[in-house]
N, C-alpha and C positions, 0 to 999 in steps of 0.2 A: 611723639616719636619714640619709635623702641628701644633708642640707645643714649636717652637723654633720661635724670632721673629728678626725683623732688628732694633733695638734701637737707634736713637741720642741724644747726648746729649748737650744740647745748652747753654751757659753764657757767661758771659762778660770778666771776670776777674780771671785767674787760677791763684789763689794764698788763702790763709788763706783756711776758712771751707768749703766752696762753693766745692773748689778742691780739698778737702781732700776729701767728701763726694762724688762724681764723681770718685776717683779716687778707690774708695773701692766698691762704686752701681755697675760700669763697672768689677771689678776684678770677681765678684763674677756672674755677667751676663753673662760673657766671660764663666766662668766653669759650667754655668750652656746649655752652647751650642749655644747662641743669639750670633747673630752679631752684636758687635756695634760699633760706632763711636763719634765722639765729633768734635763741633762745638765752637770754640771761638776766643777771642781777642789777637791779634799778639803783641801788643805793650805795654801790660802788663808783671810782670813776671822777673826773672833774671836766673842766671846761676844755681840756687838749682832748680828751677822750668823747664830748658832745662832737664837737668837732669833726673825728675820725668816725664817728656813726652819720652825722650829716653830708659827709662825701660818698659814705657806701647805700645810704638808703635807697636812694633813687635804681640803684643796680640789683638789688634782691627781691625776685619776684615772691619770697615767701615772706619777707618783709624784716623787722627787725624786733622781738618783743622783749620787753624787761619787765620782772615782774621782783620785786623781795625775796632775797634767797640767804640763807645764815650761813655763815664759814662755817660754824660748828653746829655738829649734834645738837638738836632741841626740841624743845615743844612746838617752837616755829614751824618746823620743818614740814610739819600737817597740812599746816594750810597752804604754805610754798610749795612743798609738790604736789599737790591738788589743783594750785593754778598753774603751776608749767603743766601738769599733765593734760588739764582741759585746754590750754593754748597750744601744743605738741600735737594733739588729737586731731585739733581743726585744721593744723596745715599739712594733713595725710602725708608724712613722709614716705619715702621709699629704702631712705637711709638717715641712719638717726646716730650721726659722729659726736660721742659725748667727751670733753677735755677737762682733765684735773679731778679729783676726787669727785667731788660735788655734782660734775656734769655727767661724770661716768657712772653715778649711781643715780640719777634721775634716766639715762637714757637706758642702762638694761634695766633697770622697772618697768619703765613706761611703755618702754619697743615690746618689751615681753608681754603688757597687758594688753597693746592695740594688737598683739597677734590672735588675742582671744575670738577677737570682734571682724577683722580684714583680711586681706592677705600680707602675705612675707613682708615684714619690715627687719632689714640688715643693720644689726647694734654693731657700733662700733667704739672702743673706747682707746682714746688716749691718755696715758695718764700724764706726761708731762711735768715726773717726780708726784707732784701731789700727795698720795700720803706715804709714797716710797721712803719718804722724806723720815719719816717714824722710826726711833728703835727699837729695833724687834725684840730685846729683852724688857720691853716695860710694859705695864696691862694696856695702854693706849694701844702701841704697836703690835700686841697680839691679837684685841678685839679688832682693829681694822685689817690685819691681813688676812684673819678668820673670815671679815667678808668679805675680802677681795678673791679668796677660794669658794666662798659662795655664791658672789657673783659670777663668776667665770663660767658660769652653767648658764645663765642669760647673753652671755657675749656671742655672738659669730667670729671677732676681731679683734684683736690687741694690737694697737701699733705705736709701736717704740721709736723716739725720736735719738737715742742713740744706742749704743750697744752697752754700755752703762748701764742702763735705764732696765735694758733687757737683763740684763748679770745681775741687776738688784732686785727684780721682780723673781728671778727666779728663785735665789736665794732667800729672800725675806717671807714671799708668797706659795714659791713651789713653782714646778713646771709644769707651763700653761698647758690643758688638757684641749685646747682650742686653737686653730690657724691664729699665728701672732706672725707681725713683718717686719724689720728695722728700715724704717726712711727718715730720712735726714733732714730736718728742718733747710729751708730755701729761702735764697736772695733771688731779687728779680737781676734783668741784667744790669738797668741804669744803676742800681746797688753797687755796684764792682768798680765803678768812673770813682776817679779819685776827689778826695776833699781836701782841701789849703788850708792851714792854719793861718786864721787870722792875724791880723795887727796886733800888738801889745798880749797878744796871748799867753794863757796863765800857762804854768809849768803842767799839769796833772788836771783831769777829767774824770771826773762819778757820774756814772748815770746809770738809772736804775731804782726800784724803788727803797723805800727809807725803811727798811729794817731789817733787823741784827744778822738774817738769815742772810742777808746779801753783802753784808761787809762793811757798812759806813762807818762807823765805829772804829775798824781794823784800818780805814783809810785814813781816818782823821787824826791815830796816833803816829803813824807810818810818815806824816808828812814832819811830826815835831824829829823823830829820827833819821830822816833822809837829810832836815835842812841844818841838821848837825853835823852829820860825815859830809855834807858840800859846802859848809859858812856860809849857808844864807837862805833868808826863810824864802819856804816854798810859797806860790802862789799857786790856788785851787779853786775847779769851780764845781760845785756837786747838783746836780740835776736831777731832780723826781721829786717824789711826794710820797706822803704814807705815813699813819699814826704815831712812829718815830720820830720823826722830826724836829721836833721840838727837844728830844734829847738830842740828837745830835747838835744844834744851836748851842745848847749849855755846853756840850762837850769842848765846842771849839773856843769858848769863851773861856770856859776854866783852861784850857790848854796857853789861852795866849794865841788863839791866832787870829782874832776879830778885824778886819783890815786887810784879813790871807785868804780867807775861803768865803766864795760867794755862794748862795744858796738860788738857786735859780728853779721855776716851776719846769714841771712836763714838756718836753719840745721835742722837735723830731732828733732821731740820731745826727742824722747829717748834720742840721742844724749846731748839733751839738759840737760834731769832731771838731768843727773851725776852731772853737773854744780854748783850746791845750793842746799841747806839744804830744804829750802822752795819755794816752786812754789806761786806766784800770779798772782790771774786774776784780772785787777781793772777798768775791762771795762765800761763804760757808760749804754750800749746797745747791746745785745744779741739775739739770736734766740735759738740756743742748742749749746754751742761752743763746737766742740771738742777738745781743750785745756784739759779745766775740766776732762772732761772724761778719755782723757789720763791720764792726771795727775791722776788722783787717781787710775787707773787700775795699775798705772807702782807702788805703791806703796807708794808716796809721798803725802808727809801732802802739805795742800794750804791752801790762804784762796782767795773769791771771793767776786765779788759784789753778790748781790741778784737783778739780772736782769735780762728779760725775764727769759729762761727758767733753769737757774741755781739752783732754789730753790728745782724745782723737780727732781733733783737729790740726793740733798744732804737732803731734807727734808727741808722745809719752815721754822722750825726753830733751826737751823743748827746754831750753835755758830761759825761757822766755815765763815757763810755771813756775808757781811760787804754792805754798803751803799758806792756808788763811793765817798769818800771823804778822802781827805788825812788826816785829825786827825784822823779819826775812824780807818780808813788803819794804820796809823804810831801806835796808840794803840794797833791794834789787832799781828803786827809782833811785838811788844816789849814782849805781853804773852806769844804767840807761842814762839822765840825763847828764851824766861826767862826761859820755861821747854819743850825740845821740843816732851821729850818721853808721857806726858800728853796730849799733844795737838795733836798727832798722836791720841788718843785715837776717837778721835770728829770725821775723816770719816769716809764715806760710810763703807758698808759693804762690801770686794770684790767681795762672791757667789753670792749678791743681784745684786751687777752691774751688773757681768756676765749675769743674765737672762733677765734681761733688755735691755742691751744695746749689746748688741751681734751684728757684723757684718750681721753672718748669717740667725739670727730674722728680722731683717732689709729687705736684700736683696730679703726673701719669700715673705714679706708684699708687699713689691712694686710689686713684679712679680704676685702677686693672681691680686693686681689694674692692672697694664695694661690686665690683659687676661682680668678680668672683663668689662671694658671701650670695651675690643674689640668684647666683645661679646662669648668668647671660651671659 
């Protein structure tokens, strides 16, 4: 059919937003009659994450491939785009949506070399923070934003998942010389039905993965100073995985709270909100996390940083933001739970998220960009 296309989808690292977001773009690609597939790295990932590839396999008629892929610049890197590019090759895409550094610089490579050989293949890249992430006064962050100006001649598309994301690419990288679009990372709708907090549930919820860039650290001092201005220790349960880890265990142990915070594997969000009364994000560094998003659609009060693109959610000045630091974090959950039915008061609106942040808003916008890039 002429109005149905062959899709890959290309990254490094199938775990946190990256693959949440892939994992809803492809669901909703799938129902819409495309064929698509996915491209990524083998040696990332655990048993929650085998898991969430054996539910979608059956659904992607371009199938599902992993192949070794390195976070960082290396010697590796030869042979790993050599084999995503002979696996990319053989499942002739029509559109080649690459996410996070990694994936956005294998798919304008690779779309650019099969254009040598075929017809039009539409590169599109999201970055997803990825190396937005870099400061641009250090030689790291110069050399990659020097190629992200050079890659930008390989792109058809830039699409930014918040306005954030877009204000830092411009400033860090320059303005993009290519169609770029802001779409908004999406919940499906059963996402928006509300979750109960269980029985005996702890005070506070982390979830997300274990390192520094996302806050566990920032969480784990926050609870010794919260459970100070309330007389009584906090009870925590922190959720994810990630080569951190094991710091963060000592941390809580030299803090004194072995007995307060449980560390629990990879689970789904919902799964999770039952957990705690209150959900925190006390990330560093952001792009559009869909944590957030969850969280408030499933009905749960939080509170967050105010980074990247968090504030345009909750509104810029959202009493609900918080600055990555553990006093201001150990103050704001001592309010919140001092009254917790007050401080529910402070989210979003649910109807407002819904129109906004809709799976299926999402999924249209990306599908108008690719026909567009391809010319249909």
């Amino acid at each position: 059919m002429a109005d149905t296309l062959r899709i890959v989808h290309c990254f490094r690292s199938p775990v946190g937003g990256i693959f949440r977001h892939v994992r809803d773009l492809t669901e909703a690609q799938v129902a819409a009659g495309h064929s698509v597939g996915i491209v990524c790295d083998s040696t990332t990932g655990g048993d929650f994450e085998e898991h969430l590839f054996e539910n979608m396999k059956d659904s992607l008629a371009l199938g599902i491939h992993r192949t070794p892929m390195q976070r960082h610049v290396g010697p590796g890197d030869l042979a790993s785009a050599w084999r995503t590019f002979r696996i990319i090759k053989e499942l002739r895409p029509d559109v080649l949506h690459g996410h996070g550094a990694k994936g956005g610089a294998y798919t304008r490579l690779f779309g650019s070399l099969l254009r040598v050989s075929r017809s039009r293949v539409a590169r599109f890249y999201s970055p997803h923070g990825g190396s937005l992430h870099y400061d641009e006064t250090t030689g790291t962050g110069k050399l990659f934003f020097a190629l992200e100006r050079f890659m930008a001649r390989f792109t058809d598309c830039l699409l930014f998942v918040s306005d954030y994301e877009r204000r830092t690419y411009r400033r860090k990288v320059g303005e993009p010389p290519i169609p770029n679009r802001l779409i908004y990372n999406g919940l499906r709708a059963a996402e928006f039905e509300p979750v109960r907090t269980g029985r005996n549930a702890a005070d506070l919820l982390y979830i997300g993965m274990m390192r520094d860039l996302k806050g566990p650290d920032i969480f784990i001092d926050a609870l010794v100073l919260a459970g100070a201005r309330l007389g009584r220790p906090l009870k925590a349960v922190m959720v994810g995985d990630g080569d951190d880890l094991p710091r963060y265990h000592a941390q809580v142990t030299r803090l004194g709270l072995d007995g307060h915070v449980r560390f629990l594997p990879p689970m789904p969000a919902r799964s999770a909100f039952a957990l705690a009364e209150l959900v925190v994000v006390p990330s560093r560094a952001e792009a559009m996390p869909y944590i957030v998003l969850e969280t408030l659609a499933a009905g749960k009060s939080m509170i967050a940083t105010a980074v990247g693109g968090i504030p345009e959610i909750f509104g810029a000045g959202s009493p609900a933001l918080i600055q990555p630091d553990a006093r201001e974090l150990g103050d704001r959950v001592s309010e919140a739970l001092a009254d917790p039915k007050v401080y529910r008061r402070l989210m979003p609106d649910i109807v407002d998220l819904k129109a906004r942040f809709g799976a299926d808003v999402m999924a249209a916008e990306i599908e108008t960009a690719y026909f567009t890039a391809l010319g249909r």
